[in-house]
TORTOR-84267 format. One line per 2 residues: number of its first residue (from 1); their letters; for each residue x, y, z of C-alpha. Coordinates in steps of 0.05 Angstrom, whole numbers. Layout:
<pts>
NUM> A> X Y Z  ... $
</pts>
This chain:
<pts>
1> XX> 2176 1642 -2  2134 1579 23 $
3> XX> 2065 1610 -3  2096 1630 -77 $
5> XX> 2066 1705 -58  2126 1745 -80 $
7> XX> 2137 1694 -141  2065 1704 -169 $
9> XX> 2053 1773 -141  2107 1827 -132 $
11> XX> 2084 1860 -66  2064 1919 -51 $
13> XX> 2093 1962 6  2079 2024 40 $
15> XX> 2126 2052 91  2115 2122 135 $
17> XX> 2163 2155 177  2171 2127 245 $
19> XX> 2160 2171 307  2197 2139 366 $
21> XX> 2230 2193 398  2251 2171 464 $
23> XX> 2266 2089 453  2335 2076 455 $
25> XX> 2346 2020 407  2385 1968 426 $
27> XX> 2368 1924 357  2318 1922 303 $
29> XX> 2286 1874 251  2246 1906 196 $
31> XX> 2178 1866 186  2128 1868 129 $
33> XX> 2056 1863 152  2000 1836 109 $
35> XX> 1939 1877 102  1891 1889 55 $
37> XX> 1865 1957 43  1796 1978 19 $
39> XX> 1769 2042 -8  1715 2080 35 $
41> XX> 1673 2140 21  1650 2180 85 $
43> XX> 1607 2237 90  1642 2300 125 $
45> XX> 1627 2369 128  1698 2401 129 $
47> XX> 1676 2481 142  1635 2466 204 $
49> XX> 1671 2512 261  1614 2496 313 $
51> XX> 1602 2419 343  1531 2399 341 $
53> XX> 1516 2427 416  1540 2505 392 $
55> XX> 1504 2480 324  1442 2468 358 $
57> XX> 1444 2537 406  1466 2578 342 $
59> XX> 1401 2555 303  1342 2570 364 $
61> XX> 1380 2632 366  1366 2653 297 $
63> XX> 1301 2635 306  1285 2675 363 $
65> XX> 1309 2639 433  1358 2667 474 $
67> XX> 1342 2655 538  1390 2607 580 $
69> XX> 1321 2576 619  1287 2563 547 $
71> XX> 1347 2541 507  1354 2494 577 $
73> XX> 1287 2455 568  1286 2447 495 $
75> XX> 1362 2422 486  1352 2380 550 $
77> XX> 1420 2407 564  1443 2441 639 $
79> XX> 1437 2517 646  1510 2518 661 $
81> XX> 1517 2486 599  1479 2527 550 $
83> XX> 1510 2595 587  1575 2570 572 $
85> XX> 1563 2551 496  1535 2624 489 $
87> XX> 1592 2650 521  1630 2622 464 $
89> XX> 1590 2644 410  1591 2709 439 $
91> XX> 1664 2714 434  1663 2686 364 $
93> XX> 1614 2741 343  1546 2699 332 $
95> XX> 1513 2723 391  1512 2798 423 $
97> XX> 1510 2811 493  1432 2805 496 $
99> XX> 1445 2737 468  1410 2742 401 $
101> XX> 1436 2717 341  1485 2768 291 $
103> XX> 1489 2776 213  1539 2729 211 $
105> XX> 1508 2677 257  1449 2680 199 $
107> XX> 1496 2670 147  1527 2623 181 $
109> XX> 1467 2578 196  1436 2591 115 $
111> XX> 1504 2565 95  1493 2502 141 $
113> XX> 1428 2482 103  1454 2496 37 $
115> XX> 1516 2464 35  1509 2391 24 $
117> XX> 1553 2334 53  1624 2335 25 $
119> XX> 1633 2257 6  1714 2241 20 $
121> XX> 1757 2183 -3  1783 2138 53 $
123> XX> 1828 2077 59  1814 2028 114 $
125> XX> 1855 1965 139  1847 1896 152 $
127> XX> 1901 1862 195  1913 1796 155 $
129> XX> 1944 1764 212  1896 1792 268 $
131> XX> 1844 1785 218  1813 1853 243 $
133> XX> 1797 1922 223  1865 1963 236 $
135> XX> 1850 2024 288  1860 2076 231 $
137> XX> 1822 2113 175  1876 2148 118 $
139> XX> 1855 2194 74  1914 2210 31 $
141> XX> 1926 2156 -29  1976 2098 -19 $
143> XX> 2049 2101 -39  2078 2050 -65 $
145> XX> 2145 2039 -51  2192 2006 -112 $
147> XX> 2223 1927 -104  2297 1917 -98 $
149> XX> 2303 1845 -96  2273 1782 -54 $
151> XX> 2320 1716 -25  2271 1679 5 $
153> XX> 2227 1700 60  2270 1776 55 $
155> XX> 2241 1832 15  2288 1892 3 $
157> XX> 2262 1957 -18  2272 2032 -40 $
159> XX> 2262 2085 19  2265 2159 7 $
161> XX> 2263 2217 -40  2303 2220 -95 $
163> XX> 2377 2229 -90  2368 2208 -20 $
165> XX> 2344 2137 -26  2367 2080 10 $
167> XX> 2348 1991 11  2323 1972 66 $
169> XX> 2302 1902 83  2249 1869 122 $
171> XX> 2226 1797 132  2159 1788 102 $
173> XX> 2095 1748 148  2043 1707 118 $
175> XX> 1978 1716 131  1932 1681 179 $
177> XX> 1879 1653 137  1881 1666 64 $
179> XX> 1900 1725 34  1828 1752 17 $
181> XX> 1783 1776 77  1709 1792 78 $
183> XX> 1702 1864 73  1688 1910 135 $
185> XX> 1623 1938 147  1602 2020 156 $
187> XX> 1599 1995 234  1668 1965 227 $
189> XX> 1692 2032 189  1666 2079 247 $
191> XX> 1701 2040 297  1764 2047 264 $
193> XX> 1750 2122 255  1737 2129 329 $
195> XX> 1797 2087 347  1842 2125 311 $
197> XX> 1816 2189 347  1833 2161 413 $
199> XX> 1895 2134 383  1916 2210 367 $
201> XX> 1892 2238 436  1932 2191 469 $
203> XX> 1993 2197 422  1979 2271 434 $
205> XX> 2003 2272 515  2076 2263 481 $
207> XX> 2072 2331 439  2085 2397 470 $
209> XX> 2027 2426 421  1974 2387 453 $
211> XX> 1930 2346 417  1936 2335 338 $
213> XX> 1874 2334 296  1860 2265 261 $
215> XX> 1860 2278 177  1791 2252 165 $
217> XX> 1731 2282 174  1663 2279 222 $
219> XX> 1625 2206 201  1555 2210 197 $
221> XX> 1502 2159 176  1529 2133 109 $
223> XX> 1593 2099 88  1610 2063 22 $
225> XX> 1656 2005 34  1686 1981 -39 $
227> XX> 1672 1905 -49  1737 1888 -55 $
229> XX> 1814 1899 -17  1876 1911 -49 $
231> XX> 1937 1869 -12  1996 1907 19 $
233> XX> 2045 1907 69  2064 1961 116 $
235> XX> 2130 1964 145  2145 1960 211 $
237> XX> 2202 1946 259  2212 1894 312 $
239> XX> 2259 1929 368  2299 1910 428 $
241> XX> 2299 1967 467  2369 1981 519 $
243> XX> 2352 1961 585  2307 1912 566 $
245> XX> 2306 1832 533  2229 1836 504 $
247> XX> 2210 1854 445  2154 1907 414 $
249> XX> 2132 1925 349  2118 1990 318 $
251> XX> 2066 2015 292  2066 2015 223 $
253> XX> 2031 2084 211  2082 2123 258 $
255> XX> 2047 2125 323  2099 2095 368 $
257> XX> 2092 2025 392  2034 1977 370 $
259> XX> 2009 1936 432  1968 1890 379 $
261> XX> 2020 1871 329  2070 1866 386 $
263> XX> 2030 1815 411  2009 1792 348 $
265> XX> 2077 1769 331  2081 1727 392 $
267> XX> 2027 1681 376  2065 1681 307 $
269> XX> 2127 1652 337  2083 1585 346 $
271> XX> 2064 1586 274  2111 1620 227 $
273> XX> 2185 1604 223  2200 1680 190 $
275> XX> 2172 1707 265  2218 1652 299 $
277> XX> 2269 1681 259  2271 1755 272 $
279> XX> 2262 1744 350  2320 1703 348 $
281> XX> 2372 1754 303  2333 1810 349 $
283> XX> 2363 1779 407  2432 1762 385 $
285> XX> 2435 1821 352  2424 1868 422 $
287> XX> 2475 1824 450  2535 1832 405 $
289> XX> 2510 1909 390  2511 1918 466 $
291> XX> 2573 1891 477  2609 1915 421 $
293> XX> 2584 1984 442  2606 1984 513 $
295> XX> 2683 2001 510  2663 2057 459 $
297> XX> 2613 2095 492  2639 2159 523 $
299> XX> 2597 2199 575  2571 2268 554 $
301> XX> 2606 2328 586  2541 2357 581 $
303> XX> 2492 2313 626  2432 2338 595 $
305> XX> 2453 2324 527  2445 2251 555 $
307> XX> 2368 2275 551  2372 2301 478 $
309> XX> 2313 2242 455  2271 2277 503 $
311> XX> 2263 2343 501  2219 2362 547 $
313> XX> 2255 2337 594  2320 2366 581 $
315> XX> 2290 2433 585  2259 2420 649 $
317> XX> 2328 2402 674  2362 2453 647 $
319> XX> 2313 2505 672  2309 2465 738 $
321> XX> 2381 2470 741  2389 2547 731 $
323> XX> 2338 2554 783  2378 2513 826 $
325> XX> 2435 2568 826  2395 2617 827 $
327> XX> 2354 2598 894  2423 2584 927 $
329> XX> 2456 2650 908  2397 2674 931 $
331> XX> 2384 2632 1002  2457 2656 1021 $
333> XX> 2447 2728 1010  2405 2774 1046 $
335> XX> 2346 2781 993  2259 2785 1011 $
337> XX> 2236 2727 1030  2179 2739 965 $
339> XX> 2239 2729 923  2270 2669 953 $
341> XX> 2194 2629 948  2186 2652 876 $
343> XX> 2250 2621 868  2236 2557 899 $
345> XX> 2171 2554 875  2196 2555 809 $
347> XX> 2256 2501 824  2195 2453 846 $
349> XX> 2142 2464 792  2205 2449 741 $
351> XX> 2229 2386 780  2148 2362 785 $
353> XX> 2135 2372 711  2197 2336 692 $
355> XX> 2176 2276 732  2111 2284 698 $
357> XX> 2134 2285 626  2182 2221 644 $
359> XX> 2124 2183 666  2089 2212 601 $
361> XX> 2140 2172 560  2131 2115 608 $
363> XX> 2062 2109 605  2063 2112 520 $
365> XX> 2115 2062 522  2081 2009 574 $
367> XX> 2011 2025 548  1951 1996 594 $
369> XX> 1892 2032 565  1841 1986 601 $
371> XX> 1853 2016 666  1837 2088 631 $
373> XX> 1764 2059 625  1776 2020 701 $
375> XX> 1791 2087 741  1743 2128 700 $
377> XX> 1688 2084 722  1708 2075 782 $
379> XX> 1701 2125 859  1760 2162 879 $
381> XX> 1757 2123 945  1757 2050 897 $
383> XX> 1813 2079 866  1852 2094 915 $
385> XX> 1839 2029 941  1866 2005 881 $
387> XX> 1917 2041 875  1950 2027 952 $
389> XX> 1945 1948 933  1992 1969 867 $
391> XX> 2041 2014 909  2045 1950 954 $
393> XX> 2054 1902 903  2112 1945 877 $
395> XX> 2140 1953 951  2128 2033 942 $
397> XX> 2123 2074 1011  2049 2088 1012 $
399> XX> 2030 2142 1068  1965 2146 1104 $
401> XX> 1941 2194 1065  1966 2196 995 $
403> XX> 1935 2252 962  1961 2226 902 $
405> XX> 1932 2160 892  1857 2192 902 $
407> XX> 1845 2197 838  1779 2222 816 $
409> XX> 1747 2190 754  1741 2266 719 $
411> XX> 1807 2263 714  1823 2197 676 $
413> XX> 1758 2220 627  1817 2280 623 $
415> XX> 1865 2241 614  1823 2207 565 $
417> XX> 1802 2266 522  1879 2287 517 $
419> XX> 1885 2329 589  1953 2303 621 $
421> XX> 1973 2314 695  2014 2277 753 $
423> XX> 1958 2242 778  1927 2197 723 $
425> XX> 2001 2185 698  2025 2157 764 $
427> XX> 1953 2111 767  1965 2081 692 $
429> XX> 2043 2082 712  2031 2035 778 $
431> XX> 1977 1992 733  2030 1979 688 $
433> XX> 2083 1965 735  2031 1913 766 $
435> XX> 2037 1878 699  2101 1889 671 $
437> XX> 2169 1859 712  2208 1896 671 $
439> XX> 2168 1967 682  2223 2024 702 $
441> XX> 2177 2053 760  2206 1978 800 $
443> XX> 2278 2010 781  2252 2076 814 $
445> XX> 2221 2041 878  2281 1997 889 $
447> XX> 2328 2061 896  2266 2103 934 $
449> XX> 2216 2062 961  2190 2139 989 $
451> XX> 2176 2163 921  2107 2188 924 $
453> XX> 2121 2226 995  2184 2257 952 $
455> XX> 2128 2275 895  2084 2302 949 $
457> XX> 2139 2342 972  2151 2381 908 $
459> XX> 2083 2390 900  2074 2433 964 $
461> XX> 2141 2465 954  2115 2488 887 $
463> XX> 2047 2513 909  2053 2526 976 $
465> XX> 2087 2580 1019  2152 2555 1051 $
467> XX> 2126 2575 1130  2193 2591 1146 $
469> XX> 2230 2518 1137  2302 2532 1136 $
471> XX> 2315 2522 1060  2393 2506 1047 $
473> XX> 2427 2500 978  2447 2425 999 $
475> XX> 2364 2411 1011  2357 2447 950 $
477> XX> 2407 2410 907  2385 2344 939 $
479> XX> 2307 2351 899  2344 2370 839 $
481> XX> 2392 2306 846  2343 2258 857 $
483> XX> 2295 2286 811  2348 2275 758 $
485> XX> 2367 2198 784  2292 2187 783 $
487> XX> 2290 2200 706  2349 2164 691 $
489> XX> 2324 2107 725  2246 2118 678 $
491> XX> 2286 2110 617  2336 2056 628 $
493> XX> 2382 2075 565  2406 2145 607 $
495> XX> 2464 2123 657  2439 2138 730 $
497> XX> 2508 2167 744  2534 2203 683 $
499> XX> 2552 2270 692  2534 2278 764 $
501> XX> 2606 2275 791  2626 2349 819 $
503> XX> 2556 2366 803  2545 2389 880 $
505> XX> 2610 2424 883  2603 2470 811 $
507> XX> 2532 2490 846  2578 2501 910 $
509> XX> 2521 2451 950  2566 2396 981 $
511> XX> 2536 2405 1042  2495 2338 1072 $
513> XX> 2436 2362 1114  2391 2354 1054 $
515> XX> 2329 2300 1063  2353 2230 1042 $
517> XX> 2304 2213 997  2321 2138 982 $
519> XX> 2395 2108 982  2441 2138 935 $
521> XX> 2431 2099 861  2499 2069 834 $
523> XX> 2524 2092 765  2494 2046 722 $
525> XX> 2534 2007 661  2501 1957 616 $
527> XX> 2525 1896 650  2463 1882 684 $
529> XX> 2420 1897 614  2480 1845 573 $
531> XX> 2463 1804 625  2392 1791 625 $
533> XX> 2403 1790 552  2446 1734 549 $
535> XX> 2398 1693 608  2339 1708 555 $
537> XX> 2372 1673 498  2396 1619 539 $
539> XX> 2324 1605 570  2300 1613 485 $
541> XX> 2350 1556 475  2323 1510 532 $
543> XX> 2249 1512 516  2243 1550 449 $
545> XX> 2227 1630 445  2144 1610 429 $
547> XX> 2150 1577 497  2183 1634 526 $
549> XX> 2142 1683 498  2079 1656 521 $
551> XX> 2095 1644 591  2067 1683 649 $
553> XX> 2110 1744 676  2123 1721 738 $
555> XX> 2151 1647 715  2179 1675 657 $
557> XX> 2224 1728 703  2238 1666 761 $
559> XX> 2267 1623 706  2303 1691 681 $
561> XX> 2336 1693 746  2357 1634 750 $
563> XX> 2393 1648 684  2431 1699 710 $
565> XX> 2447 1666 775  2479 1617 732 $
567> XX> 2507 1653 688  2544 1707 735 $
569> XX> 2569 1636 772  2609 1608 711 $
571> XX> 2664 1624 736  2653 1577 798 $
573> XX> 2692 1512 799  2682 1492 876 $
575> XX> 2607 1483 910  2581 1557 917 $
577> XX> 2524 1582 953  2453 1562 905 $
579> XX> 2397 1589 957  2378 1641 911 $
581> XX> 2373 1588 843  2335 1541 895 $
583> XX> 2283 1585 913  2270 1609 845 $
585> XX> 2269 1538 818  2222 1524 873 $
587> XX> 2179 1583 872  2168 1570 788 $
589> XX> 2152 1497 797  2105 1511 845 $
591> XX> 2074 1562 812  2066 1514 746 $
593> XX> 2038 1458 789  1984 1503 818 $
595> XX> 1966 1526 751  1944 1448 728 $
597> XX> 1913 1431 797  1871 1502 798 $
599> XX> 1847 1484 740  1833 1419 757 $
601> XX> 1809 1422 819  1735 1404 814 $
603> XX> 1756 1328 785  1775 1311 855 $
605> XX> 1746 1244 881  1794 1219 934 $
607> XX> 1778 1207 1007  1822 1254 1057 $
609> XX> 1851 1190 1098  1889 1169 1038 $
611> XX> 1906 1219 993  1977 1213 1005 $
613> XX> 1974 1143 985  1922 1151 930 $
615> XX> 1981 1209 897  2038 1161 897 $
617> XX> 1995 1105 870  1980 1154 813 $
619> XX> 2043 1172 800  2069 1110 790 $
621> XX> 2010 1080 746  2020 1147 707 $
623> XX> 2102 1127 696  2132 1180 750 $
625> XX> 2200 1148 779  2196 1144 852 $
627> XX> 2250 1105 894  2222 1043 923 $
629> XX> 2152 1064 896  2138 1122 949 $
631> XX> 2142 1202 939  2201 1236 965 $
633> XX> 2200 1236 1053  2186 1323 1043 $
635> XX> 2125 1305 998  2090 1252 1042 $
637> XX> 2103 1301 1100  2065 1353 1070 $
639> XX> 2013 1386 1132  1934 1359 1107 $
641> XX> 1914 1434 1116  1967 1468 1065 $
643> XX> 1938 1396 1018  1862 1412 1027 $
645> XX> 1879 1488 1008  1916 1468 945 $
647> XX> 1859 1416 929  1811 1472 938 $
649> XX> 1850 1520 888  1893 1551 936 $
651> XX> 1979 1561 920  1994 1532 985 $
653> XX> 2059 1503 977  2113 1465 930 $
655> XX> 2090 1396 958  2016 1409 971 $
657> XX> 2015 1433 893  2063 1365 874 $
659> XX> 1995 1322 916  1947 1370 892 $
661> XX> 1966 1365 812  1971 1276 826 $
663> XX> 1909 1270 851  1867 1330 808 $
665> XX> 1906 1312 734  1868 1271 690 $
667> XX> 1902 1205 680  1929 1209 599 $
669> XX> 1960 1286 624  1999 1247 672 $
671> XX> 2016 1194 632  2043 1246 571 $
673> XX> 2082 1293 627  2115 1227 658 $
675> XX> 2135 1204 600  2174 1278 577 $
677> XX> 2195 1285 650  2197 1223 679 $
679> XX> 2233 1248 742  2188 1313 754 $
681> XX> 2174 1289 829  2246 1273 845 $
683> XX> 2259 1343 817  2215 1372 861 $
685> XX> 2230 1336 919  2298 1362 921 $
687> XX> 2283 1426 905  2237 1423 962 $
689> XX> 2280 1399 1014  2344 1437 993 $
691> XX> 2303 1498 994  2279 1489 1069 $
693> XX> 2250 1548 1097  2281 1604 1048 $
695> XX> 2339 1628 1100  2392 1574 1096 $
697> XX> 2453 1568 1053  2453 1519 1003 $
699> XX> 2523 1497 977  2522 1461 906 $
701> XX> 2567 1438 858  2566 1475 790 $
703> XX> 2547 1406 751  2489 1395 809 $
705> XX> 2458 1462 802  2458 1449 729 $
707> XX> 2432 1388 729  2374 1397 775 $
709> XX> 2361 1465 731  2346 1427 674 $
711> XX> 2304 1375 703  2262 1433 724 $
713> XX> 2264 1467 664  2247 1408 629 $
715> XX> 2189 1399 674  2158 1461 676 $
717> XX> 2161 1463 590  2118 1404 592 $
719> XX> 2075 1421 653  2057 1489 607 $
721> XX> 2046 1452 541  1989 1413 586 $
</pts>
């Protein structure tokens, strides 16, 4: 290796079982991560059944003080409060039913002042590439896992028990900044303690059991920090998951996906070849595993076994599914009308809580934790607010009143504490959706723009009475089916389609009075995953997969789409219609443009009457080609109004933000851009004109379309290096 590490100092690696049920993998790179590890001591007292609150109520017992109102003043705590916390201890046998304290709750509280703090050995983290404290606190010692061999930057090592060992090989990172860090303070310690709580509660929405108790104890005031960290590496795994042509990271202690060293490893790709390295094989790798896989594969005769990496879902299908049959058999006979609503009450609640556990996994994989804190601060009538401009954004049906998006901030502090239900999940699912192009809830919306008034519907069939609608098995069996094509469509990897031929008729429900919720979702193949994959390592070739990486969503997915324009048009050997490349070449030029001349906006100095003039003479000092020294005849057009708006900081338009980024850039940024794209203007000026206004075809010639791609391409890589 470059740094001599593995040379000088065999490393030392810990590996722990993964837990990523639920991500279908369509490649993976295994990564060592440098940390350094240092030994804690924290106080805990491990045989304490009460929290401090019942602590405190316990102890004024024993002395005496049992009233609610008394208990009330002194503990500064609510009646309400204090009733319920004797309620407990009631049932736990400390208190009787006057409220004084038993035998035991004497014992109990002698044994609190006797027994002294229980000191515990702890191992924190430092990230060496983060350079911070790791969100986790292990107690149980370090394993050490035994060295194969090393070629270069490659490390392979021993996995497993004995007998049942395997190599497995990873690329191994440098650190950021030496390989010795300062060591973490008691303050830095607690955070990570309290971290890793909330890491477990929110791990804990994916387990049936509810929420999992951390393995370290209570911290109190003192904690012993060692002076100095050992250096390690954790394994972890870069992944390509199907459906999708990003990459994430795990997290190296088994809980899922790691949002930090995912994007930790991004800002690596600017710095460290070895992260260069396995994006790139990551990539390829998808591609030819993809492909390779695709004549193979061979649907399930079982549908639901198409479900087996989740679980819970499966079960609510298949339970959804047998309550399917048995509403119709009983809709068609002559049975109590009690019998037919417990029925269909228990079809709904099985189709709503499968919904809910898909989003679940949705929300875990496309974490946004910020907006946990954002709603829970927040009024139910700001977050609905909220809420309505992310349904929007995502073109979702939002009805006047959407019960569903008034979310009240108890719930997210729920949601927070490890309480999971339909209402914070769809919030945190439209927040990520807002953020992420590639989220599945725009799959969902694109084949059911009505989604929420479908998820309002099985939420009153569920609770409610059915007030004599005229159930039918086909209205029936249309909830089930797109229930079903709604979680297919959460986890991309499930084909939309497989299975569901002569699904109607083996439930005998062919009929076609049922609610059309949405148009009917096509089987789905991986073409259109292969696809995106192959535009994604094109657009890495072009301007290099840092550049990629660090691009903003929205230009990163308009360049993507022009990718796959292109590359479902190779075929093409006459002019073909380009409208859709055009406007995406326009819309991400103009969105680079206004990026520079927003944030340039207050250098402004020019005079309105000649600002036109002032731009060209700019451009041409600055080393811009321009034919006979004048911008393009659709620049100089450009209305004063949409120019004062982009001046002001305003996307107005392509060529107000081509006048607004001349006259705002300072002089040596428009020298170095000219000089990497000399013909940026001309570029846009076509671009511009061929575009027109959005609703026109636009017949090109494969070399043309080409050509003008890369001289926007080339532009914007230099306009974002700026």
């Amino acid at each position: 290796m470059k740094n001599g590490y593995v040379r000088q100092h065999p490393p030392k690696i810990v590996s722990y079982p993964p837990r990523l049920a639920g991500l279908q993998i369509a490649s993976r790179e295994g990564v060592l991560w440098p940390f350094q590890a240092f030994k804690v001591s924290i106080p805990s007292r491990r045989g304490r059944a009460l929290n401090i609150f019942e602590d405190t109520i316990l102890r004024l017992s024993v002395i005496g003080l049992y009233t609610p109102g008394e208990l009330s003043e002194i503990t500064c705590m609510k009646v309400e409060i204090v009733e319920f916390i004797q309620n407990k201890l009631r049932n736990l046998g400390f208190l009787t039913d006057r409220n004084e304290a038993t035998d035991a709750a004497r014992k109990l509280a002698q044994g609190m002042d006797a027994d002294p703090d229980e000191y515990v050995a702890a191992t924190v983290f430092v990230d060496l590439i983060g350079g911070k404290v790791f969100p986790i606190l292990l107690e149980s010692p370090l394993e050490f896992l035994g060295i194969a061999g090393t070629d270069r930057d490659t490390v392979s090592f021993y996995r497993g028990t004995t007998g049942k060992r395997s190599v497995v090989s990873a690329v191994m990172m440098d650190p950021l900044g030496g390989w010795i860090r300062k060591r973490p303070s008691p303050a830095d310690v607690t955070q990570a303690a309290s971290a890793h709580q909330r890491l477990i509660k929110r791990y804990a929405s994916l387990e049936r059991s509810g929420a999992m108790r951390s393995e370290f104890g209570r911290l109190e005031d003192t904690v012993t920090v060692a002076d100095s960290g050992e250096t390690i590496f954790l394994y972890c795994e870069s992944l390509v998951q199907q459906g999708s042509e990003d990459f994430v990271v795990t997290d190296p202690f088994g809980f899922g996906v790691s949002s930090h060293l995912t994007g930790k490893l991004k800002e690596l790709l600017k710095k460290q070849r070895q992260a260069e390295y396995v994006v790139e094989r990551l990539l390829r790798r998808a591609q030819r595993d993809r492909v390779g896989g695709d004549e193979e594969r061979q649907e399930e005769r079982d549908i639901f076994e198409n479900f087996r990496v989740y679980p819970e879902v499966k079960y609510r299908l298949q339970r959804s599914w047998r309550d399917l049959q048995d509403a119709k058999e009983l809709v068609t006979s002559d049975a109590e009308e009690k019998w037919v609503q417990r029925k269909v009450n228990d079809l709904m609640g099985n189709l709503y809580a499968c919904l809910e556990w898909g989003l679940r996994q949705v929300v875990f994989e496309y974490p946004v934790e910020e907006w946990v804190f954002v709603y829970g601060s927040q009024t139910v009538q700001e977050n609905e607010k909220t809420l309505r401009t992310f349904a929007e954004k995502c073109r979702l049906q939002v009805p006047e009143h959407a019960a569903l998006l008034q979310v009240s901030p108890g719930k997210m502090k729920a949601y927070a504490g490890g309480e999971v239900e339909m209402q914070p999940l769809l919030a945190l699912a439209l927040a990520g959706a807002s953020q992420f192009a590639g989220h599945p809830l725009h799959a969902v919306v694109r084949h059911y723009p009505d989604w929420l008034a479908y998820i309002n519907r099985l939420k009153s069939l569920r609770d409610a009475v059915l007030h004599g609608e005229d159930v039918t098995p086909s209205k029936l069996y249309d909830y089930w089916r797109t229930c079903y094509r709604s979680v297919c469509l959460l986890f991309p990897a499930i084909p939309a389609g497989a299975g569901m031929e002569g699904m109607g008729s083996m439930a005998g429900m062919d009929g076609t009075d049922g609610p059309a919720w949405g148009a009917e979702p096509a089987a789905r193949d991986d073409s259109y995953a292969q696809l995106r994959i192959r535009a994604r390592i094109r657009l890495d070739d072009v301007l290099g997969i840092d550049k990629v990486v660090g691009l903003p969503d929205n230009l990163r997915e308009q360049l993507m789409n022009v990718e796959m324009f292109l590359e479902e048009s190779r075929s093409e050997q006459q002019a073909f219609d380009c409208s859709q490349a055009v406007n995406d070449l326009a819309n991400a030029l103009q969105g680079a443009l206004f990026r520079l001349a927003r944030a340039h906006r207050e250098r402004s100095r020019s005079q309105k009457a000649d600002r036109i003039e002032q731009a060209a003479r700019r451009a041409v000092e600055a080393g811009f080609l321009l034919e006979n020294g004048a911008l393009p005849y659709g620049i100089r057009r450009v209305n004063p109004h949409r120019l004062e708006r982009a001046i002001r900081g305003t996307n107005a338009t392509l060529g107000a933000n081509l006048l607004a980024f001349l006259l705002l850039m300072p002089p040596e940024n428009l020298s170095e851009i000219a000089e990497g794209a000399p013909d940026l203007i001309e570029a846009a000026g076509q671009v511009a004109k061929l575009r027109g206004h959005g609703n026109t075809a636009v017949y090109l010639s494969p070399e043309r379309i080409e050509k003008l791609k890369q001289q926007v391409f080339q532009s914007i890589k230099l306009l974002t290096e700026v």
